[in-house]
C-alpha positions as CSV (number, residue, x, y, z in Angstrom):
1,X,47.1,87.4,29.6
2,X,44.2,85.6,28.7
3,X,44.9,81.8,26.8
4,X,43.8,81.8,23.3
5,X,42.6,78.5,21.7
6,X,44.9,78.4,18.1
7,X,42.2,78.9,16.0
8,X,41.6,82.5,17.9
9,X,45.4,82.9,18.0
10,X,45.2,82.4,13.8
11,X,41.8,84.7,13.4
12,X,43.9,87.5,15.1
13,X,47.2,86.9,13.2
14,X,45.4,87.7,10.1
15,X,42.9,90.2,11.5
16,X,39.8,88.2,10.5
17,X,36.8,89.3,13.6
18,X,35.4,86.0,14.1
19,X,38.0,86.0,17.1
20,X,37.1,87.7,20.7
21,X,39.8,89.6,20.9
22,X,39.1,91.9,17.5
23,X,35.1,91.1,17.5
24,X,33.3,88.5,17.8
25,X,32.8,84.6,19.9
26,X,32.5,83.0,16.8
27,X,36.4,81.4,16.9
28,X,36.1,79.7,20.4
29,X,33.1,77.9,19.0
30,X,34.7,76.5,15.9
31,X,37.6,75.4,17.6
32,X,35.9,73.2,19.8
33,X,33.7,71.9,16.9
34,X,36.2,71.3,14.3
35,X,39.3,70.3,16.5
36,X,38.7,66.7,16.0
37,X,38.6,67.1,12.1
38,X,41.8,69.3,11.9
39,X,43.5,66.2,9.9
40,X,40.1,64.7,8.0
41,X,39.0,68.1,6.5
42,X,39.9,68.2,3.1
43,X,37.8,71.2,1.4
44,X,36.6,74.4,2.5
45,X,34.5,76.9,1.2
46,X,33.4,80.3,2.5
47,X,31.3,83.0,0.8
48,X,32.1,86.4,2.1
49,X,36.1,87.0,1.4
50,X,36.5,90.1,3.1
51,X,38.5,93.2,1.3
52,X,41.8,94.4,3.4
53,X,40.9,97.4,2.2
54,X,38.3,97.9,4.4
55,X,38.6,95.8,7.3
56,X,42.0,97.8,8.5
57,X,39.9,100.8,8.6
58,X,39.0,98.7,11.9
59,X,42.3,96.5,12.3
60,X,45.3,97.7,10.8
61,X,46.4,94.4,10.3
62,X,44.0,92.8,8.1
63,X,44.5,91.2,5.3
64,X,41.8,90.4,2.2
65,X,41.1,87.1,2.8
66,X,42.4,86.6,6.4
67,X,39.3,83.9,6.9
68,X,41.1,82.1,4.3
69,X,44.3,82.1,5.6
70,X,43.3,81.0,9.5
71,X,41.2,77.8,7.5
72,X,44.4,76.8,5.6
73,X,47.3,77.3,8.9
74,X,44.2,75.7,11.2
75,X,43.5,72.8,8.6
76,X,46.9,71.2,7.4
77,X,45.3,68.8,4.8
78,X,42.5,71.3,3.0
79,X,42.3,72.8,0.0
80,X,40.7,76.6,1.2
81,X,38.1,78.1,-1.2
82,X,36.6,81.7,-1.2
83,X,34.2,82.9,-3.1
84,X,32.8,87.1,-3.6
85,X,30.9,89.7,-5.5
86,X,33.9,92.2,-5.3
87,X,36.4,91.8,-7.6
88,X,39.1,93.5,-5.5
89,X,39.0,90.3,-3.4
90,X,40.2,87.8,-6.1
91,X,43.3,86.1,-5.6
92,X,45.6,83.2,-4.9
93,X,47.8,81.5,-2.4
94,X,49.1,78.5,-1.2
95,X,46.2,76.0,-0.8
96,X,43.8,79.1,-1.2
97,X,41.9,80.2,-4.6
98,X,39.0,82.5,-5.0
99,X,36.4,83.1,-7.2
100,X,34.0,85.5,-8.6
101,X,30.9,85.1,-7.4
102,X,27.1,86.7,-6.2
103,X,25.7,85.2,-4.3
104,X,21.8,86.1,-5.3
105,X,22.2,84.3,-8.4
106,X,21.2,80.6,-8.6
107,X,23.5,80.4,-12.0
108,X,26.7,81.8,-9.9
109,X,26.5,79.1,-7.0
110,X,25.8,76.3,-9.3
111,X,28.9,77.0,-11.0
112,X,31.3,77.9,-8.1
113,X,30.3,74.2,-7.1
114,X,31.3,73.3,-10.6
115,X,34.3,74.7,-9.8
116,X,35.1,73.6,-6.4
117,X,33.5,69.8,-6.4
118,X,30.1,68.6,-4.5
119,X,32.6,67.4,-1.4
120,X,32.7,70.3,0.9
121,X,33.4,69.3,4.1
122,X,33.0,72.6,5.7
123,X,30.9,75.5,4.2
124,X,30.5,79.1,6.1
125,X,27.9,81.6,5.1
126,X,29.9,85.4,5.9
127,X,28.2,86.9,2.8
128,X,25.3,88.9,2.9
129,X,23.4,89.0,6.4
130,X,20.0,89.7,5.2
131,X,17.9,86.2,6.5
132,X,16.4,86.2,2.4
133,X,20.0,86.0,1.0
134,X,20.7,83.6,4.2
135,X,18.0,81.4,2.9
136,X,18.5,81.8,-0.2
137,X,21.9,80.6,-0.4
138,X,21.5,77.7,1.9
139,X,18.7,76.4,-0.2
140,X,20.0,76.4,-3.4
141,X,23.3,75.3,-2.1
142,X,22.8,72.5,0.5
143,X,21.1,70.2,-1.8
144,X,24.0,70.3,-4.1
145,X,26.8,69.2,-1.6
146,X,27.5,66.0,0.0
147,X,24.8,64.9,2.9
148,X,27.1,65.4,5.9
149,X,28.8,69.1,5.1
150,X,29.6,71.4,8.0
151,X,27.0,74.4,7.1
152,X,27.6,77.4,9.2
153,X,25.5,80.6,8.5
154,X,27.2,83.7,10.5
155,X,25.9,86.9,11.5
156,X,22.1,85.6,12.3
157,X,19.8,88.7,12.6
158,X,16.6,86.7,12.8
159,X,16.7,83.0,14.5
160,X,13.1,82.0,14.3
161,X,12.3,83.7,10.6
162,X,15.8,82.4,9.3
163,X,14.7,78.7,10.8
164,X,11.4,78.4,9.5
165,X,12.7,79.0,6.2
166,X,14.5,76.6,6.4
167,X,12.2,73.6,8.0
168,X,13.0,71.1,5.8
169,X,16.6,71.3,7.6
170,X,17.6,70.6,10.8
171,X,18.6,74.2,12.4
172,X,20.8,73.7,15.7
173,X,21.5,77.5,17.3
174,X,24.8,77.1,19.4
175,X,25.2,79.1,22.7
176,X,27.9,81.3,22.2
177,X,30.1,83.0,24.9
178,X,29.6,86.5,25.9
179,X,31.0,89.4,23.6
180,X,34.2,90.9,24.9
181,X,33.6,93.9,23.2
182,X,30.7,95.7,23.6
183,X,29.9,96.3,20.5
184,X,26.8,95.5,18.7
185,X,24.6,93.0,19.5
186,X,25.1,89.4,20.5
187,X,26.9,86.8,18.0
188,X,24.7,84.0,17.0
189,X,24.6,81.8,13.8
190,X,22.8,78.7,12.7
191,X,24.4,75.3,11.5
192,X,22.5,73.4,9.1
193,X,21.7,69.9,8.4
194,X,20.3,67.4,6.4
195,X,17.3,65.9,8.3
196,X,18.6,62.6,6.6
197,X,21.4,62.5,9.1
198,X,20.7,60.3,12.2
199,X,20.1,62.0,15.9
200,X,20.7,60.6,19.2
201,X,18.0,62.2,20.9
202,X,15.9,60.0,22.9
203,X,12.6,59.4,22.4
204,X,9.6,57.9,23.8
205,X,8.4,55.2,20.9
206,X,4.5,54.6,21.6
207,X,1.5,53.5,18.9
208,X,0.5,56.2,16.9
209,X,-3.7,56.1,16.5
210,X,-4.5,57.4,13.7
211,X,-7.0,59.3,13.1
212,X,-9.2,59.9,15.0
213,X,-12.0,62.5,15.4
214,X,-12.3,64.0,18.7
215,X,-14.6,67.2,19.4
216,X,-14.6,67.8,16.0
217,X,-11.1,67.3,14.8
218,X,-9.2,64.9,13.6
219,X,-6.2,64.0,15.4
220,X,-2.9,61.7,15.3
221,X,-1.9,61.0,19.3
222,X,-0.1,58.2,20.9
223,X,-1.9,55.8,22.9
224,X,-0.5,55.0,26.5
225,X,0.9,58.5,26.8
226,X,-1.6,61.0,28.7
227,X,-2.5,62.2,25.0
228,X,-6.3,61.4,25.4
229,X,-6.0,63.3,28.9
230,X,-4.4,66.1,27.5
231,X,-7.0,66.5,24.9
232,X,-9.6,66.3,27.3
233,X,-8.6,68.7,29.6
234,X,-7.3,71.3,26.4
235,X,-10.6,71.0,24.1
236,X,-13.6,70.3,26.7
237,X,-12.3,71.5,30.0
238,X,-11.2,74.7,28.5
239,X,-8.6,75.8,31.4
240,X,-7.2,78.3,29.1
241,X,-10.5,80.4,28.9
242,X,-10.1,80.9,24.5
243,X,-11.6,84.2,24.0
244,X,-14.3,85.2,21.1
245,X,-12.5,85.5,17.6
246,X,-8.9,86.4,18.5
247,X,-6.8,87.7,15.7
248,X,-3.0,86.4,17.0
249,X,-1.6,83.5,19.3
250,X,1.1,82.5,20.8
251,X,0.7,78.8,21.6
252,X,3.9,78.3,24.2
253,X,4.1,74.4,24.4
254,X,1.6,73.5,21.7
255,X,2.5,69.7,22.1
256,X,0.5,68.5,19.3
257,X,-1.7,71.3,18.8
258,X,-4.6,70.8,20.6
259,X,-5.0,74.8,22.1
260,X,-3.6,75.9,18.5
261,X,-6.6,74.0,17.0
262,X,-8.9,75.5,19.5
263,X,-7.8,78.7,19.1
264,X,-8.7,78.0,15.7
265,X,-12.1,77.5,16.1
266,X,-12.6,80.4,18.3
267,X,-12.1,82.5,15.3
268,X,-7.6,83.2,15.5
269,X,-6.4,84.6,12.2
270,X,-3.0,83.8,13.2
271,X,-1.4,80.7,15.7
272,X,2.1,80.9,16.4
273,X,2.8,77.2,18.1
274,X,6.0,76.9,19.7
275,X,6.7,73.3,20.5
276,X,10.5,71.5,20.8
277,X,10.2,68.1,21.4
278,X,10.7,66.2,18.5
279,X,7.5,63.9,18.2
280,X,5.3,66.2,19.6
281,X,6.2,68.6,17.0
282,X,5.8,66.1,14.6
283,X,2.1,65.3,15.7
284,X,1.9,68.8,16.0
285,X,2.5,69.1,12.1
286,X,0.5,66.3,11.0
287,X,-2.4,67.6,12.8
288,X,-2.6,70.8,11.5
289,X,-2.2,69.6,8.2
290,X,-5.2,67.1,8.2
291,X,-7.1,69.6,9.4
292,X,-6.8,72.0,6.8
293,X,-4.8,74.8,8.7
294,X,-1.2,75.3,7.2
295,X,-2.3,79.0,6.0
296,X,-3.1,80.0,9.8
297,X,-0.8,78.3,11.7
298,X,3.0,79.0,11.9
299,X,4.4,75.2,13.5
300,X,7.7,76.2,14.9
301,X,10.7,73.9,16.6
302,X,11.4,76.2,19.1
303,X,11.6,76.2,23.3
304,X,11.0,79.6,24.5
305,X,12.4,80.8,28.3
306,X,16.0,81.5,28.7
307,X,17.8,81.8,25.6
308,X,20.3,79.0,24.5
309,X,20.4,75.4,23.8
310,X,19.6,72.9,27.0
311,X,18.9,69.5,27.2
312,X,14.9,68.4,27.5
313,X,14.4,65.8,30.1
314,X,11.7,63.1,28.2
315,X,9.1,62.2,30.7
316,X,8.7,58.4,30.0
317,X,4.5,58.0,30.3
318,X,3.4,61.3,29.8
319,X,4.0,63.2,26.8
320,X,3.4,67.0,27.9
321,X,5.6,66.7,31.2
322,X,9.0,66.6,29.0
323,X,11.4,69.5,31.0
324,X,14.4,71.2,30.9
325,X,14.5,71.0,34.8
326,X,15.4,67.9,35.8
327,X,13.9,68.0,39.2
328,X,10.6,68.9,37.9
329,X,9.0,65.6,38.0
330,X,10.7,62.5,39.8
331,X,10.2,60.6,36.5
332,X,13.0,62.4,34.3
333,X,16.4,60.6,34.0
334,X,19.6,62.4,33.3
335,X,20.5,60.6,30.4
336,X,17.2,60.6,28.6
337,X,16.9,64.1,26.9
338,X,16.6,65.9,24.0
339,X,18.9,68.9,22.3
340,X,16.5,71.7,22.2
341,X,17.1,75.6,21.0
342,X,15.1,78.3,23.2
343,X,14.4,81.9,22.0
344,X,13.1,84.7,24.4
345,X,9.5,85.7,24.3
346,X,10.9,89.4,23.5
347,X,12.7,87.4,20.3
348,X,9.1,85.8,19.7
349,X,7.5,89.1,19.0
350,X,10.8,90.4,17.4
351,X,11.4,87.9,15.1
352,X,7.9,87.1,13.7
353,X,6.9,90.5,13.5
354,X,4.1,90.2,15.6
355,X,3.1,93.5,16.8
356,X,-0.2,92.8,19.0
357,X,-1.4,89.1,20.7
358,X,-4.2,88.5,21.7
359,X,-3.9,85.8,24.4
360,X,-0.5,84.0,25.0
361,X,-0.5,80.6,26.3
362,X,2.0,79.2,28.3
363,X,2.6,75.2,29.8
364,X,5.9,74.2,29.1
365,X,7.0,72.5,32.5
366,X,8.7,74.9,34.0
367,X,10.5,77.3,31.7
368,X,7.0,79.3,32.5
369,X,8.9,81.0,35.1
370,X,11.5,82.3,32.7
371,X,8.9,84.0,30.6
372,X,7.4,85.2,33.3
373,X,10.0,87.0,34.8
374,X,10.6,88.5,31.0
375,X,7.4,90.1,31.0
376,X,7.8,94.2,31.2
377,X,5.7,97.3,30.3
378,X,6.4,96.8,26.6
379,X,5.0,93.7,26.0
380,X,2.3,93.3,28.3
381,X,1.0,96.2,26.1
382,X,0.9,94.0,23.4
383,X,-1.1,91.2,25.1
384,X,-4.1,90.8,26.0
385,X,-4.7,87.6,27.7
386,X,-2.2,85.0,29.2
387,X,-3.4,81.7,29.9
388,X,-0.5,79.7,31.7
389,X,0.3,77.0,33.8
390,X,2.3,78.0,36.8
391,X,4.7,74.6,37.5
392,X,6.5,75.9,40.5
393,X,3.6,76.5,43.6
394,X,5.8,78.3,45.2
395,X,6.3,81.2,42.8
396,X,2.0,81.6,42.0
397,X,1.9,83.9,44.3
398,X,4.3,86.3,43.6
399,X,4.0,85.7,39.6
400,X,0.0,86.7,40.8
401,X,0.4,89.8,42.2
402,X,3.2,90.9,39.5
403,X,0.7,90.5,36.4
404,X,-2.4,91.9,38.5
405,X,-0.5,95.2,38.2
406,X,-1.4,94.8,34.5
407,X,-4.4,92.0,34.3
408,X,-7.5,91.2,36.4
409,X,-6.4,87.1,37.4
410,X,-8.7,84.1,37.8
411,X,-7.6,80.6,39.3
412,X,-9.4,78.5,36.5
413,X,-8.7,75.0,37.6
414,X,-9.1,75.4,42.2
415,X,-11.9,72.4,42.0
416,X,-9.5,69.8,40.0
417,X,-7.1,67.1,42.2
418,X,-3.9,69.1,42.9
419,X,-5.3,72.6,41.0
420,X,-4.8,76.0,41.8
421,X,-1.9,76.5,39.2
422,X,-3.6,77.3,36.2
423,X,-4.2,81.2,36.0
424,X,-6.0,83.3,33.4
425,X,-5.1,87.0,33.4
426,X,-7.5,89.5,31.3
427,X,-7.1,92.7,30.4
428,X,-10.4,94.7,30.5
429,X,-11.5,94.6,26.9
430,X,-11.5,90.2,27.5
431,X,-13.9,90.8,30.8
């Protein structure tokens, strides 16, 4: 029989399905991230109580409120709160009181913290699973509890529309170990956190010019750290081959939104720029800002390849070689990295509702091969051009002839030092 860590062992003794064995991956998780704090965690508070009632229609051992009871056996020292809309849920216990509660109401929340105290040490979002209540209730609640409370939002539908409503946080989006029942989708929830809070991701410190304007933008970069190449080779080389008045991007890699901003002035409606490392985004943000774009372009703190959270290797003298793979340039060092979250570019269209793109661009140092190798029938229907950088020189080829099935393909950089591995492929209303 397979070991159970004891928080797992308490979900299932009270029939609560944020355990494997009864639904989901969620247990395994929170053991491993709250095992330390077993003794320091004083208060708890979870919306979302869960009615008996119900839940032994699926586990006939339930019991309303089982959450409750596997905080207060797994945290000897706590007082366990739980809050609901349904009446039928209200009750009391030993360390455990409830209250009435919805959610939706700004009113309500205020005071259930009334009621509870500001010092949660460990809040968990199992109400509603809609990302506006999600949001909702993380906004109006965060700001009103202490700076370095636990947040945990359960039961994500939508990662990347449930994140960027909630920028002014930092988002972390654990990996989670496979279901073992098949039933459903994936699990996957967010933990929030003040920005306030220190990180010890490493970063590259270098002067910040500022600003400057540079074919016709203005732009924040950092000296001393291939910026100006970058920009060069992005706005007046033109690898990338920016089409004639494109309606929607996806800018893969946007470092600090050089292609988003020429994309821009090609005529895009809509930029989606993806970008993970922390001060690229940041440049990223500022850059769009000065320039007047906010309304068209949708800044997001997101990797996209393989799905997960990895570790981005920080190139030390040039700011767009950053990589998850290690061996990808003989500069990266083990322990100089960044915690990064990466979506799928299925979740890309998924969860920003994109339905058509008209050219997706793609240089992010190696994770080019993950998207790659994603790409089916379905969505390179709904693209028209891809403009990427193929890292690995080995895999051009067969990466070439899989997208000429779909797209005619042109080498765009063969006359640069060490070229040949940026590729434009067109579909026939581009040529």
């Amino acid at each position: 029989m397979k070991t159970r860590d004891p928080l797992s062992e308490l979900a299932y003794k009270y029939g609560t399905d944020k355990c494997p064995q009864l639904n989901h991956a969620y247990t395994p998780f929170y053991y491993k991230l709250l095992k330390s704090k077993r003794q320091s965690i004083k208060k708890v508070l979870e919306m979302g109580i869960g009615n008996g009632m119900h839940t032994r229609k699926y586990f006939p051992h339930a019991v309303t409120g089982a959450s409750l009871f596997m905080w207060r056996d797994f945290f000897p020292n706590a007082k366990i709160y739980g809050a609901d809309n349904d009446l039928e849920t209200i009750f009391k216990a030993e360390r455990i009181e409830t209250f009435l509660c919805d959610q939706t109401k700004k009113e309500d929340l205020e005071k259930l913290i009334e009621k509870t105290g500001n010092d949660i040490d460990l809040f968990i979002d199992d109400g509603l699973h809609a990302s506006f209540d999600q949001q909702f209730l993380c906004k109006t609640l965060l700001p009103l509890l202490k700076k370095d409370v636990v947040y945990i939002i359960e039961d994500v539908r939508l990662l990347g529309k449930l994140g960027r409503y909630l920028a002014e946080y930092d988002c972390y989006i654990p990996k989670l170990p496979p279901k073992e029942l098949h039933n459903g989708s994936g699990d996957r929830i967010m933990i929030v956190k003040h920005k306030s809070m220190k990180s010890d991701n490493f970063r590259v410190e270098k002067t910040i010019v500022d600003t400057e304007d540079y074919c016709g933008f203005k732009l924040r970069f950092r000296d001393d750290f291939a910026d100006r190449y970058i920009m060069r080779d992005m706005l007046k080389r033109n690898y990338a081959k920016i089409p004639k008045n494109p309606k929607t991007v996806i800018d893969i890699g946007a470092h600090i939104g050089l292609f988003t901003l020429a994309s821009i002035r090609a005529g895009a409606k809509k930029v989606y720029a993806f970008e993970p490392e922390e001060s690229n985004y940041e440049l990223l943000c500022h850059n769009i800002k000065i320039n007047g774009y906010e309304d068209r372009v949708n800044c997001i703190k997101l990797g996209v390849g393989a799905v997960g959270q990895t570790k981005l290797y920080i190139h030390p003298k040039n700011s767009g070689a950053s990589s998850i793979y290690l061996d990808a340039d003989k500069a990266l060092e083990a322990g100089k990295y960044q915690v990064i979250n990466i979506i799928s570019i299925h979740d890309v269209f998924k969860n920003y509702d994109i339905n058509y793109c008209d050219i997706l661009k793609i240089d992010c140092e190696g994770s080019d091969r993950d998207i790659l190798n994603e790409l089916d029938e379905d969505l390179v229907s709904r693209i028209g051009q891809i403009s990427v950088e193929i890292h690995d020189r080995s895999l051009i080829e067969g990466f070439v002839e899989k997208l000429k099935k779909w797209y005619a393909a042109e080498c765009t950089n063969l006359g640069r030092r060490g070229g040949g591995n940026a590729w434009v492929f067109r579909k026939k209303i581009w040529q």
